[in-house]
DOZALO-541544 format. One line per 2 residues: number of its first residue (from 1); for each residue x, y, z of C-alpha. Coordinates in steps of 0.05 Angstrom, whole numbers, plus 5000, padded with zeros to 4 digits. Layout:
N
NUM	X/Y/Z  ...
This chain:
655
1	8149/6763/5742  8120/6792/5674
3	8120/6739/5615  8140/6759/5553
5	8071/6764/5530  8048/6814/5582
7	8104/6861/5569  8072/6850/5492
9	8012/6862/5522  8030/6925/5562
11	8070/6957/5506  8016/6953/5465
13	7967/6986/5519  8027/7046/5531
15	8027/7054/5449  8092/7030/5439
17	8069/6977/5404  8025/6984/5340
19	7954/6943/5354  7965/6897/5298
21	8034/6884/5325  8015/6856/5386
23	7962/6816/5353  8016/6785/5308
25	8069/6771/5364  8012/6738/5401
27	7997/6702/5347  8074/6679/5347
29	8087/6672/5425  8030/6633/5438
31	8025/6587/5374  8073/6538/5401
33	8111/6526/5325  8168/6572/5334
35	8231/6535/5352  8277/6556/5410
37	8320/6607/5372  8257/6642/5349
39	8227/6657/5416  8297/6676/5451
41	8303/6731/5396  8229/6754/5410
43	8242/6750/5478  8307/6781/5473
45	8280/6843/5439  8213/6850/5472
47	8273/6856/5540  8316/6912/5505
49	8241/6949/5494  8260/6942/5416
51	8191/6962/5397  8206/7007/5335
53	8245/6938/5309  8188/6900/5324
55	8139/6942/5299  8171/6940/5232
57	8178/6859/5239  8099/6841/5257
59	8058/6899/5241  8038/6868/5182
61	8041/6793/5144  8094/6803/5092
63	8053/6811/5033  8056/6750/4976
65	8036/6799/4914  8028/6774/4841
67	8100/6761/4836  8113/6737/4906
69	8150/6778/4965  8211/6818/4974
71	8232/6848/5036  8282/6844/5095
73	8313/6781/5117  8356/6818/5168
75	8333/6863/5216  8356/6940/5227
77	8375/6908/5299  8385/6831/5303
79	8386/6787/5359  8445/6745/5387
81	8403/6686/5368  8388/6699/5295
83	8460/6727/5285  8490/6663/5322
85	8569/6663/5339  8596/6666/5267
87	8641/6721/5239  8627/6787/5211
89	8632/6762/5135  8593/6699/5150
91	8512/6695/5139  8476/6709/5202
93	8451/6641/5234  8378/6653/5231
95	8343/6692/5184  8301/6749/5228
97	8237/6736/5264  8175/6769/5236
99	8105/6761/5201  8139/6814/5154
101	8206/6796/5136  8221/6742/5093
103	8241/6681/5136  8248/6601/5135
105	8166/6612/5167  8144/6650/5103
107	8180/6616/5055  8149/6560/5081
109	8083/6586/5075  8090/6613/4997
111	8118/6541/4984  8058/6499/5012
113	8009/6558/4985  8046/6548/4914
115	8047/6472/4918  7969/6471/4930
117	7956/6517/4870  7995/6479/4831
119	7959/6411/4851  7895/6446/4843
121	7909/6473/4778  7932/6407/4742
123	7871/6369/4777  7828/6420/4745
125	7863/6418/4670  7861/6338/4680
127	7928/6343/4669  7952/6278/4707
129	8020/6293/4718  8066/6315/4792
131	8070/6390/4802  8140/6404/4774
133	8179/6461/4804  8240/6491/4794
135	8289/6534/4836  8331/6589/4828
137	8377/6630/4872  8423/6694/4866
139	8474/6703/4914  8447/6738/4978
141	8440/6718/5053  8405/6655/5060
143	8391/6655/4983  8408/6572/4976
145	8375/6562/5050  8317/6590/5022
147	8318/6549/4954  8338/6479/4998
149	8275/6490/5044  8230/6516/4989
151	8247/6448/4945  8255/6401/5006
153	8186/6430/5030  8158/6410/4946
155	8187/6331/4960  8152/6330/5027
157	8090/6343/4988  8095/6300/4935
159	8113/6339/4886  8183/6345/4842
161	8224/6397/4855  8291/6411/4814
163	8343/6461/4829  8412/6485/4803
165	8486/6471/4829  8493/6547/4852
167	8473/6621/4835  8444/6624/4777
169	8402/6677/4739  8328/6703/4741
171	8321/6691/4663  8358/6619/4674
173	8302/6601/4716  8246/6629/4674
175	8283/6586/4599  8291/6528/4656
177	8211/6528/4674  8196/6517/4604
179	8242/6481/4579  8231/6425/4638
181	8162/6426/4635  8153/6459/4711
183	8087/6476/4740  8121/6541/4761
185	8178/6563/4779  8215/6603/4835
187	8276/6655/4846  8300/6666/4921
189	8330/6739/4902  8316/6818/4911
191	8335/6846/4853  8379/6895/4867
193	8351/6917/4935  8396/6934/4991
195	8442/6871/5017  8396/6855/5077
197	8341/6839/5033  8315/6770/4994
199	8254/6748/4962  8210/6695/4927
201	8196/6704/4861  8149/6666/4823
203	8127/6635/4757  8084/6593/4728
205	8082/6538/4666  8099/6592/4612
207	8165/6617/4652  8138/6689/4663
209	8120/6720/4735  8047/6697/4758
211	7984/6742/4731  7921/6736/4732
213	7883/6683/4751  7940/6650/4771
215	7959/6698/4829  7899/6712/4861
217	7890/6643/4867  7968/6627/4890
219	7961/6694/4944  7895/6660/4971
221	7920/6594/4986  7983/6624/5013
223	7946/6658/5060  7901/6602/5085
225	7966/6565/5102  7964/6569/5180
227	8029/6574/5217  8014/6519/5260
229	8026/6479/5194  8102/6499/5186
231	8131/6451/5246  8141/6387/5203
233	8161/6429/5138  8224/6470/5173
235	8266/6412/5170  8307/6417/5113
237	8307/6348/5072  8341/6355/4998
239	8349/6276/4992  8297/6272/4938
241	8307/6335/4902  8345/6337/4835
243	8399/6378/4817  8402/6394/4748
245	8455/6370/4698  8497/6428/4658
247	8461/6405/4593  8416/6460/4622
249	8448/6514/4626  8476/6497/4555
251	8407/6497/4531  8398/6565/4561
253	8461/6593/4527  8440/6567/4454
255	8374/6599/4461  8412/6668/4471
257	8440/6655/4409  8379/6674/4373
259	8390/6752/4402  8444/6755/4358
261	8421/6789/4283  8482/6799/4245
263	8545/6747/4280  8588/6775/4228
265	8588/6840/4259  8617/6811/4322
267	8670/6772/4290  8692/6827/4244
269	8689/6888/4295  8698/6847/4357
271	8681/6905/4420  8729/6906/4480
273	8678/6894/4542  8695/6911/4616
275	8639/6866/4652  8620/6871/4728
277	8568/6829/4760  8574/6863/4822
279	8588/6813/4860  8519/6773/4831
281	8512/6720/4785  8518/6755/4723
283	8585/6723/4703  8554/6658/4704
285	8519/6656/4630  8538/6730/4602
287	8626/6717/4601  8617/6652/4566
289	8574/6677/4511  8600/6737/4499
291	8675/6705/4501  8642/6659/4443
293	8617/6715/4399  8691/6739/4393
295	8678/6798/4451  8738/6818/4484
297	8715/6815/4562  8751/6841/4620
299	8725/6833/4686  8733/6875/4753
301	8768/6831/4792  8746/6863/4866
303	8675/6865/4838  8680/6787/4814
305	8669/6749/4871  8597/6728/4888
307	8580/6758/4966  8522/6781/4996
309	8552/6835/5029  8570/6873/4962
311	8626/6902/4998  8654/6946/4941
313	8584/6991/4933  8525/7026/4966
315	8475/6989/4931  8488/6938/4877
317	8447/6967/4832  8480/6978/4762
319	8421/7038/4755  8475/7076/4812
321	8539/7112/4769  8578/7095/4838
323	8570/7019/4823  8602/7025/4762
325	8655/7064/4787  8707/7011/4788
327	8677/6982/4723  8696/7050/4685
329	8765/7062/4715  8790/6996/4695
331	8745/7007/4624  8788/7086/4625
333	8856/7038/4639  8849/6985/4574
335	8822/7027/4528  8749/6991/4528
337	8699/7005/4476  8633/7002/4531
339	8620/6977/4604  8567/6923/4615
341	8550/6918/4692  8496/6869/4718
343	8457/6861/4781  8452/6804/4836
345	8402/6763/4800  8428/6778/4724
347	8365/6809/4700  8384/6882/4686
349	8431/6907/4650  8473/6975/4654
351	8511/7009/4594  8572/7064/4603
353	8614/7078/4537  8654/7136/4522
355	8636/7191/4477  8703/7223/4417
357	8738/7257/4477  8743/7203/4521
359	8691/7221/4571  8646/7165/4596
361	8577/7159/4602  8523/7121/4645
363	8460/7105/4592  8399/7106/4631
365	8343/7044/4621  8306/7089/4576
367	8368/7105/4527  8397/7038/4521
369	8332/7010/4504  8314/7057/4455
371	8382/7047/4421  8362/6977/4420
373	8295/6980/4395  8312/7021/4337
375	8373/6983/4312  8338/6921/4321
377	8281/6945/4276  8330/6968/4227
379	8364/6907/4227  8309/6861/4221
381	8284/6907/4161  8357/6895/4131
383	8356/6820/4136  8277/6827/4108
385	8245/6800/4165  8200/6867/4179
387	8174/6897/4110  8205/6968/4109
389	8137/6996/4108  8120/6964/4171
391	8070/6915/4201  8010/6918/4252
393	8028/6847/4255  8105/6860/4297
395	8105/6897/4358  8147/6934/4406
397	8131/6916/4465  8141/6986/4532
399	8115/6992/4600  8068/7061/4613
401	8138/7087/4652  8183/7080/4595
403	8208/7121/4552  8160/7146/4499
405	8217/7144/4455  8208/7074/4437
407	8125/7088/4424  8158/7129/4373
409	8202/7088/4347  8152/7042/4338
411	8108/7081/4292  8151/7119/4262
413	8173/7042/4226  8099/7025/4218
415	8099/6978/4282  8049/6973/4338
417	8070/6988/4411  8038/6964/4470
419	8042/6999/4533  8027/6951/4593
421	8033/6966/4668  8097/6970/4699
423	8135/6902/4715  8152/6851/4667
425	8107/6799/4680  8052/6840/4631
427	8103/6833/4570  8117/6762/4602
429	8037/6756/4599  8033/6782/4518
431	8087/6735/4494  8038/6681/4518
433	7982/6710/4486  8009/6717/4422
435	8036/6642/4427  7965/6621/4454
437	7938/6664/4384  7989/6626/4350
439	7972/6562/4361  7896/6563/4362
441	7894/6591/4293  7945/6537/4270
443	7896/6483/4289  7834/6517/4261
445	7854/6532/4200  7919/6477/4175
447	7903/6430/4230  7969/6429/4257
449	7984/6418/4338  8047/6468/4336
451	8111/6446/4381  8125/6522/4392
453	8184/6519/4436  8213/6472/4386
455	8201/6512/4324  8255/6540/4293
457	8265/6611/4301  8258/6637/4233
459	8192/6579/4225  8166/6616/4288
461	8166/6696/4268  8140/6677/4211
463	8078/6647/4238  8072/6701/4283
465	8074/6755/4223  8023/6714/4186
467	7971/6688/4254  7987/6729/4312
469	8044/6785/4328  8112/6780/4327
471	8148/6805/4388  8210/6848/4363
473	8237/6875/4418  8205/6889/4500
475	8235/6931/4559  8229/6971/4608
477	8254/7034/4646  8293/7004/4706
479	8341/6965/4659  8308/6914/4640
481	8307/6881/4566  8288/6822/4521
483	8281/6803/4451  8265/6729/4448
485	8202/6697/4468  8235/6631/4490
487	8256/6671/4549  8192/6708/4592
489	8223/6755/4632  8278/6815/4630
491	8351/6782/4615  8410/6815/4623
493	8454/6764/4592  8413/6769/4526
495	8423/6842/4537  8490/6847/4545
497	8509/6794/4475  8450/6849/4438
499	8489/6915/4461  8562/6888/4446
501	8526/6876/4370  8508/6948/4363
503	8576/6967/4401  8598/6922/4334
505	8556/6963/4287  8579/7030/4321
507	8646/7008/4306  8639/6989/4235
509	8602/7064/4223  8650/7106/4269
511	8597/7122/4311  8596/7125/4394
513	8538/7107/4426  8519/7180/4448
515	8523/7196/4368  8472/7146/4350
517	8437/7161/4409  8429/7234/4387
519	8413/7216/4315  8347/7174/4351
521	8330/7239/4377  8333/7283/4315
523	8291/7231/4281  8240/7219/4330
525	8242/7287/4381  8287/7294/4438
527	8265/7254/4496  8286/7257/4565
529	8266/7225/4637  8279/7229/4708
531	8258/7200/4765  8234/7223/4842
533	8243/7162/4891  8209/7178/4957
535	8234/7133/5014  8177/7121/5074
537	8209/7063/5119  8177/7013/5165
539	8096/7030/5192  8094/7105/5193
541	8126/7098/5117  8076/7047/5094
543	8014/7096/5119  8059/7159/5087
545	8051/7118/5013  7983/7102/5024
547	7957/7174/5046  7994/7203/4982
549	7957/7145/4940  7890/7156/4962
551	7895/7240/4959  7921/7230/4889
553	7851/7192/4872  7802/7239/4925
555	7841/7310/4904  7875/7307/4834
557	7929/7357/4831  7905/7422/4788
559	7967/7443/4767  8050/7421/4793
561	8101/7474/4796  8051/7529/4761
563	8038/7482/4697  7970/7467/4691
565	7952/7392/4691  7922/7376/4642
567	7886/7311/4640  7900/7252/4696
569	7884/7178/4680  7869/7140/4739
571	7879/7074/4727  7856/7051/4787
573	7782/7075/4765  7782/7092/4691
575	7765/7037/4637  7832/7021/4599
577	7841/6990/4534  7914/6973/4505
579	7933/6962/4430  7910/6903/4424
581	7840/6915/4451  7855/6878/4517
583	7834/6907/4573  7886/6938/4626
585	7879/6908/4700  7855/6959/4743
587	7930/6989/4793  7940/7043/4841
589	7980/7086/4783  7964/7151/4755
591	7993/7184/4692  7988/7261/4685
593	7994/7297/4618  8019/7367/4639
595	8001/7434/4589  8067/7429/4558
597	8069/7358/4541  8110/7345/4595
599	8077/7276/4632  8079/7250/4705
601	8068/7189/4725  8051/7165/4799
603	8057/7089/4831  8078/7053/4901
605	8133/7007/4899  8120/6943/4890
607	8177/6907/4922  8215/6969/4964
609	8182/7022/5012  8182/7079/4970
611	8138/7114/4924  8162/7142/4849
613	8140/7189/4803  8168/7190/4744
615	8172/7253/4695  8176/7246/4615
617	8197/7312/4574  8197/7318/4497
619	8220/7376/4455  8227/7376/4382
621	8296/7388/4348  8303/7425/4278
623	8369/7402/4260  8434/7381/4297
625	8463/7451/4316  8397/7461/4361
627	8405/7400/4404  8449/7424/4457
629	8408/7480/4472  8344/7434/4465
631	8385/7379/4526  8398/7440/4570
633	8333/7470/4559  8297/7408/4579
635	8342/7387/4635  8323/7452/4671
637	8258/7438/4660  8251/7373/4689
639	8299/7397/4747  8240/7443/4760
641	8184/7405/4750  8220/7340/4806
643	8220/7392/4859  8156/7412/4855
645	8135/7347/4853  8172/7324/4908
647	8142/7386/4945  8078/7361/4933
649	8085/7294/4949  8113/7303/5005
651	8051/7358/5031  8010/7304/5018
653	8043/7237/5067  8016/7278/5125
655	7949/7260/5104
């Protein structure tokens, strides 16, 4: 009778099984550290000839990437051992089998991988101290199995590993890492990604997402870990872990504080907020905070319960109108003033508000960050903390996919802009240069060994005017936001205290958001984005990405929809330089400048099997009775120019 490795075997010989595959499932059969439940599910599928599902589970090792791994936890088709006898609203027993999905095997791995770094690291710095870590978690399938192992794992290493009561927030986690003194730190969440997703996110000793060196050096020891390793780890063992006291996340909230410019604002013109964390952990830290800045809040009770399902959307992913659906009936029934929605892990922020005839609005990431970059700048010149003429010495802080708007913004207020790559962990990176600048220049010149974190706020801008660069305000496309630097990474519970000020200041001028977003635009040009999300799942998806990568780079496109193109940077080759004069890491991304100003710009996911292109438009406005003409104009434009380059991308998967 054929074993279940011959029928690997022979599979792979008929083609129904990719050759890399079979090499990992070998790897897995024969290794002799998968428990029982682990080989009945191989066994179970290799029976039911599941080789598409397996194929997507072991072609590859999930990929630990600068800021860790994100991917499926649950399989398109599960087996009766990973989902186990419990009911249809109850976490599946097992997480799925797989060198590519993330599992108690891999989390294993990117602990033990971590730890080591860590070790390494402190040995190096003759720091003689325990690697510290701390732990996170949002709300999804086998998110606080995932933190237990990853911390009881820590302990079983000798290390010290501290993690919250519950859910809790990505930007909790990166204010906890610093404020504890962690080596690093780590989130068990996917974003926003569908519900049979999770990941592990991680940070190091400055609270923002690993760069480099640090994550070349995390990804190699990760990868050295052998699975034959894992046996003794998979245990979970949380008797010497700590669980952290509330004093923390009461640290967190004063910090937040700080967001806040003008508190009189919110006490005098107090906004009525309809909130939805959909069904994530966004109540947690935003609803207390805002409640004690005088907002009015009013939650969506079927969107308020944390569960990984997200039962009440497609995707909970406040980006999607039809997640805020709910959010902007109720907002329609009580007369709200805006709608703040959040996602899983609390990091990104939507906006909807209504406009003088009642009709309600979804801001995109680009729109509600430029309305908070340039009333932030205004308001700091108000208070006198920027110089009205401006300052090379304060910065706005944009990925190369946002908005131009806020570049302009920028300058036209005498600031510099920086344009990093896209993900947060590059502003994350420049808050810790500019604290790094801040502190060697202190000890050169006065002498002084500066206690940065605990340095008052107005103490610490400004010494950053005067040594280094202030940091006035960072975000990015995909809804993501910050404007302190005690926090290093996008947080939507900052963000949603910072928009219910300006929903304060819009109410104390009679203006709705979409008028002072249209005064931005007769200032500084009218902008306007879109973005083309191409979808290529499991192994023939992963090759589709790749092909339209490399043809990108081998045969740069001439011209998309009839406009000519006309330059390309590849920053995969070309030598890069930002504002600052530091250089720009070399990434598979490509930014087109069309003939008409229009710009493309090119890049693989990072954390979901697609590949976007985003498209920026800009057209000048002469005064306020052109710009509906101008929005109609340009909308038809960019309608144009996504086709064609969906048309092209897609001519170009086939390879």
């Amino acid at each position: 009778m054929a074993t279940v490795l011959d029928k690997i075997k022979q599979a792979g010989a008929d083609g129904k099984l990719l050759a890399s595959s079979v090499e990992n499932l070998e790897a897995f059969v024969s290794g002799g550290f998968l428990p029982n439940w682990a080989m009945a599910s191989i066994e179970e599928l290799v029976d039911d000839a599941q080789w598409e599902e397996l194929n997507d589970r072991f072609y590859q090792h999930m990929k630990f990437g600068t800021g860790g791994m994100r991917g499926r936890t649950i399989g398109k088709i599960s087996a009766k051992a990973e989902t186990g006898t419990l009911g249809p609203k109850d976490s599946p027993e097992h997480a799925a089998i797989g060198t590519n999905v993330l599992n108690d095997f891999n989390v294993a791995r990117a602990t033990i991988g971590l730890y080591r770094y860590c070790a390494q690291y402190l040995a190096d710095e003759e720091i003689y101290d325990t690697p510290k870590l701390v732990i996170a978690h949002d709300v999804r399938y086998f998110s606080r199995h995932f933190c237990e192992l990853s911390a009881s794992i820590w302990t079983k290493l000798g290390g010290l590993a501290m993690i919250f009561d519950g859910p809790r927030s990505t930007p909790s986690l990166s204010f906890a890492v610093r404020n504890l003194g962690a080596t690093a730190g780590v989130v068990i969440t996917a974003s926003h990604n569908p519900s049979h997703d999770n990941g592990f996110k991680c940070y190091f000793n400055d609270g923002a997402q690993v760069v480099s060196p640090h994550a070349e050096g995390i990804i190699d020891l990760v990868r050295a870990v052998d699975w034959a390793e894992l046996p003794e780890f998979l245990e979970v063992d949380i008797s010497k872990v700590v669980t952290l006291p509330e004093s923390q996340d009461e640290a967190y909230l004063d910090v937040l504080e700080d967001n806040v410019l003008d508190p009189d604002l919110l006490e005098e013109f107090h906004p009525k907020a309809v909130f939805t964390p959909i069904h994530g952990t966004g109540g947690v830290a935003s609803v207390p905070l805002l409640k004690e800045f005088g907002v009015e809040v009013i939650a969506v009770p079927e969107q308020w319960e944390m569960d990984p399902r997200f039962p009440t959307v497609k995707s909970p992913n406040p980006e999607n109108a039809e997640a805020l659906s709910m959010a902007v009936a109720k907002a329609k029934e009580v007369g709200a003033d805006l709608v703040l929605a959040t996602d899983p892990d609390d990091d990104r922020m939507a906006l909807a508000a209504p406009d003088r005839n009642g009709e309600w609005t979804l801001f995109t990431g680009n729109m509600t960050g430029s309305m908070l970059a340039e009333y932030r700048v205004k308001a700091l010149q108000e208070i006198g903390i920027l110089p009205e003429g401006g300052t090379q010495s304060a910065a706005l802080i944009k990925t190369f996919v946002t908005t131009p708007l806020q570049e302009a913004i920028a300058k036209g207020n005498g600031l510099k802009c920086i344009n990093t790559l896209t993900g947060f962990k590059w502003i994350g990176e420049k808050l810790g240069i500019y604290q790094s600048e801040l502190e060697e220049k202190m000890f050169e010149e006065e002498g002084i060994a500066l206690d940065y974190d605990h340095t008052d706020l107005s103490t610490r801008v400004q010494l950053l005017l005067e040594y280094s660069t202030f940091y006035v305000f960072g975000g990015e496309e995909s809804y993501g936001y910050l404007a302190s630097d005690r926090v290093r990474d996008k947080d939507a519970n900052a963000a949603c205290l910072m928009i219910c000020e300006l929903a304060a200041y819009l109410k104390k001028t009679d203006q709705t958001f979409q008028e002072y977003l249209d005064a931005i635009h007769l200032q500084y040009g009218y902008h306007l984005e879109s973005l083309v999300n191409l979808y290529f799942e499991g192994a023939t998806g992963a090759q589709a990405i790749k092909n339209i990568i490399a043809s990108l780079r081998s045969d740069p496109p001439k011209e998309i929809g009839g406009i000519a193109v006309k330059e390309m940077i590849d920053f995969g080759k070309d030598k890069l330089k930002d504002a600052d004069g530091k250089n720009i890491p070399k990434e598979d991304f490509y930014f087109l400048t069309l003939e008409n100003g229009y710009k493309v710009a090119a890049r693989g996911s990072g954390t979901e099997p697609k590949i976007k292109f985003y498209c920026f438009a800009c057209e000048s406005v002469g005064s306020a009775d052109e710009l509906a003409s101008v929005q109609s104009a340009t909308k038809e434009k960019l309608k144009a120019l996504e086709v064609a380059i969906e048309a092209e991308a897609r001519k170009r998967a086939v390879g």
